[in-house]
Structure formats: C-alpha cells, structure tokens
C-alpha positions as CSV (number, residue, x, y, z in Angstrom):
1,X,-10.9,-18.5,50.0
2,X,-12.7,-15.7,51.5
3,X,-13.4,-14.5,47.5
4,X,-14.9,-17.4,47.0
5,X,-17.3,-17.0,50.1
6,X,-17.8,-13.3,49.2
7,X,-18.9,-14.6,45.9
8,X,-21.0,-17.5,47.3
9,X,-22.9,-15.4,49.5
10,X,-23.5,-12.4,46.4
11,X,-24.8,-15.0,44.4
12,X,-27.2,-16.2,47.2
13,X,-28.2,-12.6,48.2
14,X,-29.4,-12.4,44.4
15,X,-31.1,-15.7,44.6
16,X,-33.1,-14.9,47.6
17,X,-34.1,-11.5,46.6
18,X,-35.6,-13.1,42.9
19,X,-37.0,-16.3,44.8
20,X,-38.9,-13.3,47.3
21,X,-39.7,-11.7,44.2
22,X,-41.0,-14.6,42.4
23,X,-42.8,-16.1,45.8
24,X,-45.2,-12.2,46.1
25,X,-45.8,-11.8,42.2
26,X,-47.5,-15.0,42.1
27,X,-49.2,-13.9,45.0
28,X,-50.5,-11.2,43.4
29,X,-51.7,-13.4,40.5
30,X,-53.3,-16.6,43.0
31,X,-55.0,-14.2,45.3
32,X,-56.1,-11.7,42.7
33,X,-57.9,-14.9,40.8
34,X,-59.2,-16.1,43.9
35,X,-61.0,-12.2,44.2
36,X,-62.6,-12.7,40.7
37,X,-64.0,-16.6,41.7
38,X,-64.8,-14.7,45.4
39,X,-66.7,-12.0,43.0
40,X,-68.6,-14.2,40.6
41,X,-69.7,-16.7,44.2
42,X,-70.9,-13.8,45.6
43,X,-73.4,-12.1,42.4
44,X,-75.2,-16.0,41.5
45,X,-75.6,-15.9,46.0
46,X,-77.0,-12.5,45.2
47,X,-79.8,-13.2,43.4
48,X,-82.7,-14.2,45.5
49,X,-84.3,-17.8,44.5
50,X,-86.2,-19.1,47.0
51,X,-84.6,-17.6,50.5
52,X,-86.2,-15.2,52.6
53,X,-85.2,-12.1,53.0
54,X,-83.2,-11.6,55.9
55,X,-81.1,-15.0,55.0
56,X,-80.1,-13.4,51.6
57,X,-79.1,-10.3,53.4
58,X,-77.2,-12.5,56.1
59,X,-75.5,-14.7,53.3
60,X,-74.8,-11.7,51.1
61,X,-72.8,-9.4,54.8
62,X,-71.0,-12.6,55.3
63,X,-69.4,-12.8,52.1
64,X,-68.6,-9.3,51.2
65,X,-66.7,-9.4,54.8
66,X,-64.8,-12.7,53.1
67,X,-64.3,-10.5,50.3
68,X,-62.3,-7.6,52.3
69,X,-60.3,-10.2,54.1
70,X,-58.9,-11.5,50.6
71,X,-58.7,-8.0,49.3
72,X,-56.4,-7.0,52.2
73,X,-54.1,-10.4,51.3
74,X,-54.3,-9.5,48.0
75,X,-52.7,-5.8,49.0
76,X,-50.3,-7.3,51.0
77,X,-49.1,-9.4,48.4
78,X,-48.7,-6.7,45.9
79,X,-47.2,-4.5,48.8
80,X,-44.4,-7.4,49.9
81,X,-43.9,-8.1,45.7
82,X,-42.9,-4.0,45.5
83,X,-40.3,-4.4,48.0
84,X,-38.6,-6.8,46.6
85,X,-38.9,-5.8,43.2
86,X,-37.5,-2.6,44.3
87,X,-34.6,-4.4,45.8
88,X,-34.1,-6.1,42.3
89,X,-34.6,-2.4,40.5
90,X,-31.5,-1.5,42.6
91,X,-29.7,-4.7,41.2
92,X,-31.4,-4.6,37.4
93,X,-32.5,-0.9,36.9
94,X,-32.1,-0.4,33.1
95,X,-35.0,-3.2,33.5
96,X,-38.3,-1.1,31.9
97,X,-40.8,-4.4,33.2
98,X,-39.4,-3.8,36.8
99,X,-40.4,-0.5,36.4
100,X,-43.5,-0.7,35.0
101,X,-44.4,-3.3,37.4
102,X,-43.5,-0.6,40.3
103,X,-45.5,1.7,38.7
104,X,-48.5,-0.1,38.8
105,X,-48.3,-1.6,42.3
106,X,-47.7,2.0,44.0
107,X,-51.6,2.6,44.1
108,X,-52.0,-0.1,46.6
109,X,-49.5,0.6,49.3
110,X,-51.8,3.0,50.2
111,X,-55.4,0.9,49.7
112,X,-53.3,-1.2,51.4
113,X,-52.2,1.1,54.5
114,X,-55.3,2.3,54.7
115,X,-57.2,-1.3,55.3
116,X,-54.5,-2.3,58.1
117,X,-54.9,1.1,59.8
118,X,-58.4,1.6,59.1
119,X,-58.9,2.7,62.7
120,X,-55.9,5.3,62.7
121,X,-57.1,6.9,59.1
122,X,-60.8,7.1,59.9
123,X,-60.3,8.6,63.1
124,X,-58.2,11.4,61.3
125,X,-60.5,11.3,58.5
126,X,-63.7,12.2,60.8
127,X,-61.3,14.7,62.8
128,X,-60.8,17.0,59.7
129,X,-64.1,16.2,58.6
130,X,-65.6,17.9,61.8
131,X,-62.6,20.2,61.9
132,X,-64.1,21.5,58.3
133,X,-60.8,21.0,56.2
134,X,-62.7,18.6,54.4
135,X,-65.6,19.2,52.4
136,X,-65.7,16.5,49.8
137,X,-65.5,13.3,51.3
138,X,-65.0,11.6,47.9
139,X,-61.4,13.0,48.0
140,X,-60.5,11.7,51.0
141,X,-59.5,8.0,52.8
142,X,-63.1,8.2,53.9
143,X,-64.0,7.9,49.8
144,X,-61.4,4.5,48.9
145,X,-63.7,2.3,51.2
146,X,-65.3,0.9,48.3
147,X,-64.9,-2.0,46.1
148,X,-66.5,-2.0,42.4
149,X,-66.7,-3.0,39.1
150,X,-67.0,-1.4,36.0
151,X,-66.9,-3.1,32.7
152,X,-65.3,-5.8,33.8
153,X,-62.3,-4.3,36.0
154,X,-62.5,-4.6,39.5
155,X,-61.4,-1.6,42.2
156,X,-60.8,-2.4,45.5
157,X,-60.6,0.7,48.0
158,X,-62.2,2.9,44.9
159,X,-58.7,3.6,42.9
160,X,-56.9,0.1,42.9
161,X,-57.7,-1.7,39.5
162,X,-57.0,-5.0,40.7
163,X,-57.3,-6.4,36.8
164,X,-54.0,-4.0,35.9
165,X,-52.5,-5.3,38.4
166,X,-53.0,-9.2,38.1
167,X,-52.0,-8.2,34.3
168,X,-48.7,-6.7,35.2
169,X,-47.7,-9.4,37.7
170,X,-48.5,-12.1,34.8
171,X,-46.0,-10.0,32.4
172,X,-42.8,-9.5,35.4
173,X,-43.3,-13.3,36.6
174,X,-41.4,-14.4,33.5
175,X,-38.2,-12.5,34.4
176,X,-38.6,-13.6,37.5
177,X,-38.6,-17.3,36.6
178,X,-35.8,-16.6,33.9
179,X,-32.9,-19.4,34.8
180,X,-30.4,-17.3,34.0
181,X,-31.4,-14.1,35.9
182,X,-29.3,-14.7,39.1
183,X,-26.2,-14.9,36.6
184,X,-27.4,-11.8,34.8
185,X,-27.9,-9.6,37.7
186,X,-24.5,-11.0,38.8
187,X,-22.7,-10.1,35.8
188,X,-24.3,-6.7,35.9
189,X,-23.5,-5.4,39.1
190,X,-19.9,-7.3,39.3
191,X,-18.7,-6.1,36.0
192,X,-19.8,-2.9,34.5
C-alpha cells in the first residue's frame, strides 16, 4: 500500500508542477496582450483632438503609470512561469521547447527585479554614479527604465522584447496542455 501512495503522490507532484506551469505561461500570453490593447489605448489618447493641454498631459501620466503596473504583472508572470518550467526541465530535460522557453524568459528576471526593487537599484545606481565607476548610464539599471517600440516589438525596461516573449509562451503552452504529459514525465523519470 505505501507504493501505491508513493506513486499517487509522484503522479500529483507532476500534475501540480504542469498545472503551475500551464497557470504562468498563459499569464505571460493574457497580460502580454493586455500590454499591446494598454499600448494601442494609450497612442489614439495621445493625439490631441479637442482637449487642452494640461488634460492631455494629465490623461497621457495616468496611463503610462497603468502601463508600468501591467508591465511589472506581466514580469512577474514570466518570472513565476520560469520557475516552474525549470522545475519541469529537471523532470523533462531532453525537452529543447523547455529550454528555449528558459532562454527567452531569463531577460526579465532582471527587468523584473529591477521594477520591485526600484528603490534598492537606483540608490546603488546613483551611488556609483557619484562614486565615478559609472560613466555611461546607458549601461547601467539606471538605462532599462524605458519602455519602447520599434517596428512593431515592444521593450519594456529597454532589453525585454515583450513580443518574443508572448511568441515563445504561445509555442510551450501546448506541451503544457498535452493530456498525456503527466504520464510522460512519469514514465521518464520512473523508468530510464
């Protein structure tokens, strides 16, 4: 009998690590779309019609400060995602979309440390800064404040293409939702 629970509770282990899995890389894909509809809102508010001046600039603060809110749950969700895919590489790792997933998501652990210890880096930042150790500000945390676009993909915290990423998370959500995976998995780490 206690087999049987050791094999209950493996096969449940797997379960909850894919379902974790699953739950952040559509994360990654929901929040990253919400970012583009966020995006395209916030250029047609842009454009002056009728509004005076200091409302457009009011309207305009306001949402780029929605904008980094979403942008910092969008990083979390690609940050919780590559902990449990790592937890699934360790499971799966002859698995080249696991890895190439991890690949891609490593950028933002640090766009993503970086906005929820803005306070910490910035301080350190303008510490070496007026120390003299750094020179070129575009190199440092200082420089991945920004968000842009350029031809159509969108960086948040300047090196975070948030398009690659949304792209990857759309190719691993399939293995993710494969049926069969918890038995593969299984089979894989039970008999070599």
């Amino acid at each position: 009998m206690k087999q049987d629970e050791k094999l209950v509770q493996d096969i449940q282990k797997i379960s909850y690590k894919i379902a974790q899995a699953r739950k952040w890389v559509f994360a990654i894909i929901y929040k990253g779309q919400q970012l583009f509809d966020m995006i395209e809102k916030s250029y047609k508010e842009r454009v002056p019609d009728t509004a005076p001046a200091f409302e457009f600039m009011k309207r305009s603060e306001k949402n780029d400060e929605i904008l980094k809110i979403e942008e910092t749950f969008f990083l979390d969700s690609v940050v919780k995602a590559k902990k449990w895919l790592e937890k699934i590489e360790k499971l799966d790792s002859s698995n080249d979309k696991i890895k190439d997933a991890l690949n891609v998501f490593e950028k933002a652990t640090t766009a993503r440390n970086v906005r929820q210890h803005d306070e910490e880096y910035i301080e350190r930042e303008y510490s070496k800064i007026a120390k003299g150790r750094i020179k070129n500000q575009g190199e440092s945390v200082l420089g991945m404040k920004w968000t842009f676009i350029v031809k159509d993909k969108y960086y948040c915290l300047g090196n975070v293409n948030v398009s690659e990423i949304i792209s990857e998370a759309q190719k691993i959500l399939p293995y993710l939702e494969d049926e069969k995976l918890v038995e593969k998995i299984f089979l894989i780490n039970k008999f070599p």
